[in-house]
GUROZA-970709 format. One record per residue (C-alpha): x, y, z; residue in three letters. Coordinates in nm, 2 decimals, always signed. Each point is the difference from the previous one (the first is absolute). Example, Ala and Ser with C-alpha at 12.3 -4.5 7.8 and 13.67 -1.06 7.14 Angstrom:
PT      px      py      pz   aa
PT   +1.23   -0.45   +0.78  ALA
PT   +0.14   +0.34   -0.07  SER
END
This chain:
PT      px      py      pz   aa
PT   -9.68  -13.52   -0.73  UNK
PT   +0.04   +0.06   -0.34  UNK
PT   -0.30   -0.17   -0.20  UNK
PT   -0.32   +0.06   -0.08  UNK
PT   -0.06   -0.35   +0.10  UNK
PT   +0.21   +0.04   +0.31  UNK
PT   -0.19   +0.33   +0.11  UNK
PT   -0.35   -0.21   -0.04  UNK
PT   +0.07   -0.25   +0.20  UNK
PT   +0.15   +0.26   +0.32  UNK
PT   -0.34   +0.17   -0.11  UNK
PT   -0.22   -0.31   +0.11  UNK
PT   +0.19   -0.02   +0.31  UNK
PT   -0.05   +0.37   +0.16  UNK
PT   -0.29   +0.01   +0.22  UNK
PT   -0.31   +0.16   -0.16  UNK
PT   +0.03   +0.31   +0.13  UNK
PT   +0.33   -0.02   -0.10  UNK
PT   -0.15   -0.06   -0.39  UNK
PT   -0.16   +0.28   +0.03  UNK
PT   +0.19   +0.25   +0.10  UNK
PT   +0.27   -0.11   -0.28  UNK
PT   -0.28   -0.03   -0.27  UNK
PT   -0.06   +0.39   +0.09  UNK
PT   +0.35   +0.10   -0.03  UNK
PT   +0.06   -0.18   -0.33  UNK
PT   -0.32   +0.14   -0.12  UNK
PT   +0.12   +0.38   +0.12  UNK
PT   +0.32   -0.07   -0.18  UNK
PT   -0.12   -0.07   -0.32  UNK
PT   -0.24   +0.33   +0.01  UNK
PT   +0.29   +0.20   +0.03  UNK
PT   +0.19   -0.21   -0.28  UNK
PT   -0.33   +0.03   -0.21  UNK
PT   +0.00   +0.42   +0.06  UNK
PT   +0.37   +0.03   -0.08  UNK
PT   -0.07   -0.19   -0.35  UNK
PT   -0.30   +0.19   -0.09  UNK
PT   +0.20   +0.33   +0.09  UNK
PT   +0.28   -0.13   -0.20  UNK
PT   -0.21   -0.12   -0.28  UNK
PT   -0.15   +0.41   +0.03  UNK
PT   +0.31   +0.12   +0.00  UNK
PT   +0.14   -0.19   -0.27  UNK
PT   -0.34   +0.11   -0.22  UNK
PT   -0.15   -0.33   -0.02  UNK
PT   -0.37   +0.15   +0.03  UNK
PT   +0.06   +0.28   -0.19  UNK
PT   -0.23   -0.14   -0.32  UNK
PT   -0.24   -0.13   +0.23  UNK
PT   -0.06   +0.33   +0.19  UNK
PT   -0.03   +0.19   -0.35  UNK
PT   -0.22   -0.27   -0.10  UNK
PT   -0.23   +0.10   +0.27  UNK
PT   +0.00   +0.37   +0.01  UNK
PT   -0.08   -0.08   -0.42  UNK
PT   -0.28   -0.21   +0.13  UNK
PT   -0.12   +0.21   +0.23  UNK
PT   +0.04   +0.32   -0.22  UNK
PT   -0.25   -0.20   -0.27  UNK
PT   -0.21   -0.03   +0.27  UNK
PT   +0.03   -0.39   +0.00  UNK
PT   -0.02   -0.07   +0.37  UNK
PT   -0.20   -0.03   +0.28  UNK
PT   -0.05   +0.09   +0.33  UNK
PT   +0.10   -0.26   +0.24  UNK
PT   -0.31   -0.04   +0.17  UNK
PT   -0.10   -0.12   -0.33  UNK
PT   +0.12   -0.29   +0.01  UNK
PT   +0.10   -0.07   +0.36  UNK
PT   -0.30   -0.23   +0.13  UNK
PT   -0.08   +0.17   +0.32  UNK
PT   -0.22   -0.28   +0.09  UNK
END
């Protein structure tokens, strides 16, 4: 099995439970893949100008708390 196509269709043949219990692995495995990247991407200084852009923000006192503007209802 070697296709997207190919892996769909042996998809629609496990039993449901089956499904599931793939659709959580596959979901697990791309967390982890979506951690590494963003510790790469940290590593690599891809947020740098974004976290200085924050502290500059928050140093002009141009935030807000979050339960500002989180709806708590």
């Amino acid at each position: 099995m070697s296709t997207v196509t190919e892996i769909k269709t042996a998809f629609k043949r496990l039993p449901e439970q089956d499904r599931w219990r793939l659709a959580e692995w596959i979901q697990e495995n791309m967390e982890r893949a979506w951690d590494r990247q963003i510790e790469d991407d940290i590593v690599a200084g891809k947020f740098d100008k974004l976290a200085e852009q924050a502290v500059a923000h928050y140093k002009a006192g141009r935030v807000k708390p979050l339960d500002e503007i989180i709806d708590h209802s």
